[in-house]
C-alpha positions in Angstrom: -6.1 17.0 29.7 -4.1 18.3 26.4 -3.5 16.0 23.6 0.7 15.1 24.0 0.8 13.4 20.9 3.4 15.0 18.3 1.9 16.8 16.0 3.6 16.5 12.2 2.4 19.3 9.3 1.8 17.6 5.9 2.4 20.1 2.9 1.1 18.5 -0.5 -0.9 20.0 -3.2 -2.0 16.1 -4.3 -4.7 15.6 -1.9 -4.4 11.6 -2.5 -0.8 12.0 -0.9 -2.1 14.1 1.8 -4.3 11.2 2.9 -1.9 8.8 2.3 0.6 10.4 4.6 -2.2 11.1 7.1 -3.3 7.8 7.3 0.6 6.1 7.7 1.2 9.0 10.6 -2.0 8.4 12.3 -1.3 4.3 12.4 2.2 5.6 14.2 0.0 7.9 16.8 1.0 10.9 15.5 -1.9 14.1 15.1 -2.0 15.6 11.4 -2.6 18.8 9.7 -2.7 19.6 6.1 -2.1 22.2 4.0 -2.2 22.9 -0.2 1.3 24.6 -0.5 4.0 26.9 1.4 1.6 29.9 1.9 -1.4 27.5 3.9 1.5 25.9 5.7 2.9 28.9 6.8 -0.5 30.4 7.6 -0.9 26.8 10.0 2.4 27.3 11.4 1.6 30.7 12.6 -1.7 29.6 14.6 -0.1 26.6 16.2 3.8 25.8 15.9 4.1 21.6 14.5 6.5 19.2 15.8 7.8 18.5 12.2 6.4 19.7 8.8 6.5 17.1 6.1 6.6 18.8 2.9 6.4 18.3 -1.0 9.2 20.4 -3.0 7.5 21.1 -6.3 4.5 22.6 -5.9 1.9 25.6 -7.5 2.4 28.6 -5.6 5.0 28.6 -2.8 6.9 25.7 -3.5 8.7 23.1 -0.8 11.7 24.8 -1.5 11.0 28.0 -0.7 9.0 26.8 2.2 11.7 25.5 3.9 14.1 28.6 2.8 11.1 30.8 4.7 11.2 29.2 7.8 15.4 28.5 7.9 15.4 32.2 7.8 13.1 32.8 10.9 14.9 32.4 14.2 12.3 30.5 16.2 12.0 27.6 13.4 15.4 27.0 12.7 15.5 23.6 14.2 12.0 22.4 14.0 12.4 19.3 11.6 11.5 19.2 8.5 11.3 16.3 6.4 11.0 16.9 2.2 9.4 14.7 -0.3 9.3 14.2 -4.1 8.4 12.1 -6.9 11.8 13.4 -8.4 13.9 11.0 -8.3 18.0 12.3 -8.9 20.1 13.7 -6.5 19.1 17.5 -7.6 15.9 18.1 -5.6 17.4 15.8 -2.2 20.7 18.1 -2.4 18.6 21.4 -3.1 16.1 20.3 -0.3 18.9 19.5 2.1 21.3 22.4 1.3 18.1 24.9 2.3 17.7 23.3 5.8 15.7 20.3 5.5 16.7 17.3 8.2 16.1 14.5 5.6 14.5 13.3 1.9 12.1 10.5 1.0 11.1 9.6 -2.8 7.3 9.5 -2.4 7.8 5.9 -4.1 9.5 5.1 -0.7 7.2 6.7 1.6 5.4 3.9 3.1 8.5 1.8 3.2 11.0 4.8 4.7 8.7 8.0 6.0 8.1 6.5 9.1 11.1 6.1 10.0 12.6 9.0 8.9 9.5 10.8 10.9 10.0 8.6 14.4 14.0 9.9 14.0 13.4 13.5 13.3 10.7 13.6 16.2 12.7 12.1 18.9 15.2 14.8 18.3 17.9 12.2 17.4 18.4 14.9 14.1 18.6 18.7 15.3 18.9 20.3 12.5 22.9 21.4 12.2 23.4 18.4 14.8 23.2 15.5 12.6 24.3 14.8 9.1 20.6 15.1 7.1 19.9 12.0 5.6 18.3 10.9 2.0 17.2 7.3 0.8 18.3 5.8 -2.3 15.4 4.0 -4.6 16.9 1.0 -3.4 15.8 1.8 0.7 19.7 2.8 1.7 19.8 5.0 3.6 22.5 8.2 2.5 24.5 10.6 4.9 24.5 14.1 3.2 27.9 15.5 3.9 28.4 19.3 3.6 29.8 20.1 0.5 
């Protein structure tokens, strides 16, 4: 019998964060894989497609930014989800992140309090990506529309 459970690619180069966002995706039933940057994620994507990828923006090597930007560009992931994350707070990296393609932003000082929710929306396809406005969280837990500039 296969395994239906969604299956959600965390990109982080802080390995502590990596575990933390395995271990709060796992409590919601939801299989994990993990990669370093943009490069291992892509190299993941490319042996087995994820439901969503859940990705840092600043990173060494390929960034979250150009991560996102590499697989906007590539017909077949256009809409598969994809949820950024920083410790930046400011509206620079969430507009950036969002302007390249990503469905939604969390503040990894929010994550326990908003990823999960942010993850159950994008996965039951509530947010195709052109479909819905993308949405960021405010440090206070708001949730923000993004509305195309």
């Amino acid at each position: 019998m296969m395994n239906q459970r969604p299956m959600v690619l965390i990109v982080d180069d802080d390995g502590m964060i990596r575990t933390l966002l395995q271990h709060l995706l796992e409590r919601e039933g939801v299989e994990t894989r993990m990669a370093r940057d943009g490069h291992e994620a892509l190299q993941l994507i490319s042996e087995r497609k994820p439901d969503l990828v859940l990705t840092d923006l600043v990173m060494p090597g390929m960034d979250g930014f150009c991560l996102i930007g590499t697989l906007r560009r590539q017909d077949h992931f256009k809409k598969m989800p994809i949820l950024a994350i920083s410790s930046m707070d400011g509206p620079d990296h969430a507009d950036r992140a969002l302007s390249l393609g990503a469905n939604g932003f969390v503040l990894k000082t929010e994550l326990k309090k908003n990823m999960p929710g942010q993850v159950r929306r994008l996965l039951t396809g509530r947010a195709s990506h052109g479909n819905e406005q993308p949405q960021t969280f405010a440090s206070d837990g708001r949730a923000e529309s993004k509305s195309a500039q």
